[in-house]
Backbone as CSV, one residue per row, in Angstrom:
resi,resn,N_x,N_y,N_z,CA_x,CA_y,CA_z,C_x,C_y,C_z
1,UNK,-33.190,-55.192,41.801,-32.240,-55.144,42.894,-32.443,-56.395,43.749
2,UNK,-31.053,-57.279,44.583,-31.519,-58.366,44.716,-32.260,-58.281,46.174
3,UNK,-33.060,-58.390,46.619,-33.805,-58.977,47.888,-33.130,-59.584,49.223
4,UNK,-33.264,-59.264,50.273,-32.087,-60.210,50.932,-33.285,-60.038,52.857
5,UNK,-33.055,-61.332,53.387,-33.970,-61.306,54.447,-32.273,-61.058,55.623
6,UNK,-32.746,-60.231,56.490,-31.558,-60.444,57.545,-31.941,-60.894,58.971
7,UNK,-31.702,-62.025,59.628,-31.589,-62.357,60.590,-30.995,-61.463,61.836
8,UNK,-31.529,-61.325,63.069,-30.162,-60.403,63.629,-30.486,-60.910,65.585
9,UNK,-29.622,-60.821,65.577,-29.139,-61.655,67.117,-28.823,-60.144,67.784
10,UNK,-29.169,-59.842,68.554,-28.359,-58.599,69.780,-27.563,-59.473,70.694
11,UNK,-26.389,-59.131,70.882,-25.669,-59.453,72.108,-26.032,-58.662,73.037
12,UNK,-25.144,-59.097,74.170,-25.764,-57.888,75.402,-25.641,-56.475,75.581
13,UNK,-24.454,-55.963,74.437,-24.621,-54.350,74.279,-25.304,-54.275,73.303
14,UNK,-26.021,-55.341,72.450,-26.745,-54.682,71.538,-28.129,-54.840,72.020
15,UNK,-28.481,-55.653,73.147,-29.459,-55.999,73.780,-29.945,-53.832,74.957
16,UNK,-28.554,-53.514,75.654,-28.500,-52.442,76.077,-29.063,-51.320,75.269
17,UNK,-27.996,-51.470,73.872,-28.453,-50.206,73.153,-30.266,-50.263,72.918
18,UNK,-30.703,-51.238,72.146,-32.260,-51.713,72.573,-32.761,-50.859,73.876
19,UNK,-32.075,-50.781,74.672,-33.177,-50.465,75.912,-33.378,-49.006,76.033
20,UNK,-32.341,-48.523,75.423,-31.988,-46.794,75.240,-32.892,-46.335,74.344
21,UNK,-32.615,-46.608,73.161,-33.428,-46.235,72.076,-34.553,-46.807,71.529
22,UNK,-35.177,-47.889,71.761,-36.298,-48.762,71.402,-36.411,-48.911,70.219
23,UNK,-37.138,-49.889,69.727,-37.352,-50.291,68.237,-37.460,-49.215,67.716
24,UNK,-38.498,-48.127,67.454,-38.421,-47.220,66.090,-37.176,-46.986,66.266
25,UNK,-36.303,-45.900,67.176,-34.813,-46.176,67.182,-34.216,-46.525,66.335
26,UNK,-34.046,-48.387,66.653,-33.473,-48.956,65.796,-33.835,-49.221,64.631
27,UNK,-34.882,-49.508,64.176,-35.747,-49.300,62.903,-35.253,-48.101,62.204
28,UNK,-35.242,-47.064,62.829,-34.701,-45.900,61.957,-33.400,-45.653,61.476
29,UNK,-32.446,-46.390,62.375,-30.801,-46.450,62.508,-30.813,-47.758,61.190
30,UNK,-31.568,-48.746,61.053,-31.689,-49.915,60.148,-31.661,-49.344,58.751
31,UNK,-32.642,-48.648,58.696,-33.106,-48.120,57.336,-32.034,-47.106,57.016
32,UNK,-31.406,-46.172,57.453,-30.212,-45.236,57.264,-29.303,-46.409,56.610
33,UNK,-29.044,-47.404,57.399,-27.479,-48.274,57.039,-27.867,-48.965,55.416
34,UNK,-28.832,-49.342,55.535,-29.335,-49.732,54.376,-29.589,-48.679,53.300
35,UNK,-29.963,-47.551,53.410,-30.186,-46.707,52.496,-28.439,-46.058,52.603
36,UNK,-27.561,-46.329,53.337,-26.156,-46.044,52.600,-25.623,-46.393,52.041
37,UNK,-25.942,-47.890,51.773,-25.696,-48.313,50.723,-26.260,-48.379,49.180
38,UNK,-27.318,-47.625,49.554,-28.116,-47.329,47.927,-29.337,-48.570,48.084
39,UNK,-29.485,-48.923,49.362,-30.963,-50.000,49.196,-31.607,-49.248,50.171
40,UNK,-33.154,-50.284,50.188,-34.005,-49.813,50.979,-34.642,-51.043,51.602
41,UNK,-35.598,-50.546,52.636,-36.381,-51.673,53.830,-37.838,-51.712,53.516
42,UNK,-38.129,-52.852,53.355,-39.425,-53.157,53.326,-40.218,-53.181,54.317
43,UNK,-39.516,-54.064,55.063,-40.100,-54.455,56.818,-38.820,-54.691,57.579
44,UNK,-39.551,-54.545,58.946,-38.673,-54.577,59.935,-39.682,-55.214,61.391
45,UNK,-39.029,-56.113,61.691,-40.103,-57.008,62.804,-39.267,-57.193,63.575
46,UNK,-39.386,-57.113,64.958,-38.732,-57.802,66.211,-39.813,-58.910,66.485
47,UNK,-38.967,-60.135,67.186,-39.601,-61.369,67.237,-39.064,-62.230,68.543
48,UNK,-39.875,-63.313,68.869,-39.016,-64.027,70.062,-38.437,-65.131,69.303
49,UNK,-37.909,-65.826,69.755,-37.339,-66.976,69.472,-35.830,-67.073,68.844
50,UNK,-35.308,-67.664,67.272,-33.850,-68.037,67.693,-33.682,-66.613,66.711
51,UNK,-34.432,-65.534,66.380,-33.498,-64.351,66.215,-34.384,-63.298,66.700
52,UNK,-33.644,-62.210,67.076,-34.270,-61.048,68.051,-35.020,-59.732,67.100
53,UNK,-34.256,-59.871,65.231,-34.804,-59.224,64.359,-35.017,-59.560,62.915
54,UNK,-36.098,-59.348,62.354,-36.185,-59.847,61.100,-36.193,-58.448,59.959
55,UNK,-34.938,-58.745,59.476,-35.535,-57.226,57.874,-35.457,-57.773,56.784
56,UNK,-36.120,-57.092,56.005,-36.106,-57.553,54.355,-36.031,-56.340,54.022
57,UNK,-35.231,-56.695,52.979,-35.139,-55.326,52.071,-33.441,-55.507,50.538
58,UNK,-33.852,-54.767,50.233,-33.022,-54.845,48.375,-32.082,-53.580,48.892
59,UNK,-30.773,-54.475,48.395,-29.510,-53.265,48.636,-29.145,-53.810,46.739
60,UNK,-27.899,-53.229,46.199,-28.101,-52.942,44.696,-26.858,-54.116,44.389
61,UNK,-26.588,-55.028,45.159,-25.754,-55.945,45.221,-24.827,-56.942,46.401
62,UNK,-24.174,-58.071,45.882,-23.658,-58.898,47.027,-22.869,-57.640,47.733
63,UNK,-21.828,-57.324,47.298,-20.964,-55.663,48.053,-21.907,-55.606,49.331
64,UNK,-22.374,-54.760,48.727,-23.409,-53.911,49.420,-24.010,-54.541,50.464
65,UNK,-24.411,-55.911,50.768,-24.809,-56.602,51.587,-23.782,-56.968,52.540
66,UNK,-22.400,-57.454,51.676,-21.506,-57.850,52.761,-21.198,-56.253,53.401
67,UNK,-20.839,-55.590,53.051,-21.012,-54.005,53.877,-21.350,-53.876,55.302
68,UNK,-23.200,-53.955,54.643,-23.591,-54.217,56.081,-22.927,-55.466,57.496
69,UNK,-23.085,-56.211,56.576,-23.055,-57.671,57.446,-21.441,-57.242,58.192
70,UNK,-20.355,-56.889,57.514,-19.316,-56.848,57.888,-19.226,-55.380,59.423
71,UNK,-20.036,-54.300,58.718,-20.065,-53.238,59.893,-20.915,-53.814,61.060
72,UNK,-22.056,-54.419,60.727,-22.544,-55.026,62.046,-21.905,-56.098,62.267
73,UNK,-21.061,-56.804,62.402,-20.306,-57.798,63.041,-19.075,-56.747,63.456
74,UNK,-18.556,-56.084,63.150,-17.496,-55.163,63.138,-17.944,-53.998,64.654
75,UNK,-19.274,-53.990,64.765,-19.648,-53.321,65.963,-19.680,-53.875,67.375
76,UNK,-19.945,-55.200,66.965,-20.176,-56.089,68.420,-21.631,-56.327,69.050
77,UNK,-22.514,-55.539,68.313,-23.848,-55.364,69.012,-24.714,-56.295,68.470
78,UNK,-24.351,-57.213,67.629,-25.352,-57.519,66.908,-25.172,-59.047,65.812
79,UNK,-25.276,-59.795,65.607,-24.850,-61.223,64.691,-25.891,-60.964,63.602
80,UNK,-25.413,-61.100,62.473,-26.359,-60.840,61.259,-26.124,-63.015,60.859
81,UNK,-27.285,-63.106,60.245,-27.650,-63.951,59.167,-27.872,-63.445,57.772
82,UNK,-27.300,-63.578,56.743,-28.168,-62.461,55.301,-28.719,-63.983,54.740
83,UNK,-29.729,-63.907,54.041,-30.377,-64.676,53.199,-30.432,-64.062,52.479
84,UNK,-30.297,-64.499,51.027,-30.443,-64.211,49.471,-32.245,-65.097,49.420
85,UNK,-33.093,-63.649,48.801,-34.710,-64.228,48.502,-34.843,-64.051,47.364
86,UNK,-35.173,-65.289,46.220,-35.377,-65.135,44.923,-36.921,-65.285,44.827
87,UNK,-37.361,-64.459,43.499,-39.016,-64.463,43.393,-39.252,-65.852,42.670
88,UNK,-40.601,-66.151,42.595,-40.771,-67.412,41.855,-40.583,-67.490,40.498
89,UNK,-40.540,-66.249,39.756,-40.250,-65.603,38.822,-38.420,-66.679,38.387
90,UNK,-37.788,-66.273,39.042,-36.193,-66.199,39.476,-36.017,-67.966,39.487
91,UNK,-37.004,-68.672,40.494,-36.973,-70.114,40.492,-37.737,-70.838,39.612
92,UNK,-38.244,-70.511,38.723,-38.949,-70.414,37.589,-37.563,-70.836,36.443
93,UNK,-36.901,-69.516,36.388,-35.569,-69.290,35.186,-34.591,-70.536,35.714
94,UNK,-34.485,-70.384,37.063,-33.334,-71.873,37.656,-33.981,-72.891,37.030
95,UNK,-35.441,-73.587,37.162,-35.513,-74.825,36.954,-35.103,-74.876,35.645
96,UNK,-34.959,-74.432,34.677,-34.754,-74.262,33.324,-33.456,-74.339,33.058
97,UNK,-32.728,-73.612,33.787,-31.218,-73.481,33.624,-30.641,-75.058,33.481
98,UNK,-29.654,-75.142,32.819,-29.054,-76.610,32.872,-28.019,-76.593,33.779
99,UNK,-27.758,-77.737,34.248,-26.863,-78.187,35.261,-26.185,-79.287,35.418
100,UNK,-24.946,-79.706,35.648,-24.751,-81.420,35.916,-24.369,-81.499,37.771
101,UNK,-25.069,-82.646,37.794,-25.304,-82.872,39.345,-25.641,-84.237,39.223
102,UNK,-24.324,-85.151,39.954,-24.884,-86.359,40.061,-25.027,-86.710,41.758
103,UNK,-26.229,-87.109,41.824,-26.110,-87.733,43.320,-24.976,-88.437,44.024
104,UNK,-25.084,-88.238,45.588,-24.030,-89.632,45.981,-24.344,-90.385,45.972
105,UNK,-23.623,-91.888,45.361,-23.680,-93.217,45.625,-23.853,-93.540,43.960
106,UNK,-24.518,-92.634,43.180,-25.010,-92.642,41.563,-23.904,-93.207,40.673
């Protein structure tokens, strides 16, 4: 299942809802949205700096990711980032893969 890291920004009602319910809260509300789509959470970290939450976790496809990303932008509370995380395993099979790619200026 593919892996995916999510970035997440609170705006100021999502900064509010935060103050109501506190991280497990939201941690628990995280893992539901994700497990509706048929994935699950590995971790879940709140952090300072340029994002307010970090999750990782495997939903069972791109769908499924835009899902989320689309209901939390669709709520207002919240700005997602999704990152796609491949194992070394995965970047291993890429370097191998063939490709044509010519530089600029080449």
């Amino acid at each position: 299942m593919p892996k995916y890291l999510w970035q997440v920004g609170y705006t100021h009602d999502g900064a509010q809802g935060l103050l109501t319910e506190g991280g497990s809260g939201r941690r628990d509300a995280i893992v539901q949205a994700v497990e509706s789509v048929g994935g699950t959470v590995e971790s879940c970290h709140f952090a300072f700096g340029g994002h307010d939450l970090y999750v990782i976790g495997e939903v069972p496809d791109e769908v499924a990711a835009a899902a989320l990303s689309i209901r939390t932008a669709a709520s207002g509370a919240a700005r997602t980032v999704t990152v796609a995380l491949l194992t070394p395993e995965q970047i291993d099979d890429a370097a191998k893969r063939p490709a044509s790619y010519r530089p600029p200026g080449s």
